[in-house]
C-alpha positions, 0 to 999 in steps of 0.5 A: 457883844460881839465874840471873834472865834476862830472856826475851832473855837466855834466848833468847840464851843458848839460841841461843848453845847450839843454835849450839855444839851443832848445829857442834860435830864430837863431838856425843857429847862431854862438853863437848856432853852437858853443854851438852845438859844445861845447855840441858834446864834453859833450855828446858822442852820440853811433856810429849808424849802416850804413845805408843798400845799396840802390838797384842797379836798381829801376823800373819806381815806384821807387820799386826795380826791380826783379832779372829776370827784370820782372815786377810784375803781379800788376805793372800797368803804370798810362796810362793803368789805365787811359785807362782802366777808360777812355774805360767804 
């Protein structure tokens, strides 16, 4: 079935939706999932970008690590840090 809607009609009719949708108290209902689903098909959102590929290889602080696998002069483990307070 094909609708032929004006572009007001579609953008009342998504406005009527986004209303329903966004007060409804189930939001995870299939009522909600299938006027979700309807209103996927009204509005067509623009291709997003890929996300960049993570790095390969994260040192222990979650930070990519250096190509030579070095770690970076500041780069401090928790323990030395303790250690350092903890000899004051």
């Amino acid at each position: 079935m094909n609708l032929e809607l004006t572009d007001g009609e579609t953008a009342a009719l998504l406005r009527e939706l986004d209303g329903i949708i966004g007060g409804d108290r189930y939001f995870m209902s299939r009522r909600i999932k299938t006027l979700r689903a309807i209103r996927s098909k009204l509005r067509t959102e623009p291709a997003r970008e890929p996300l960049p590929p993570p790095p390969s290889v994260m040192n222990y602080q979650g930070r990519p690590q250096r190509k030579d696998g070095a770690e970076d002069a500041e780069d401090h483990s928790p323990r030395e840090g303790l250690a350092a307070i903890n000899s004051k």
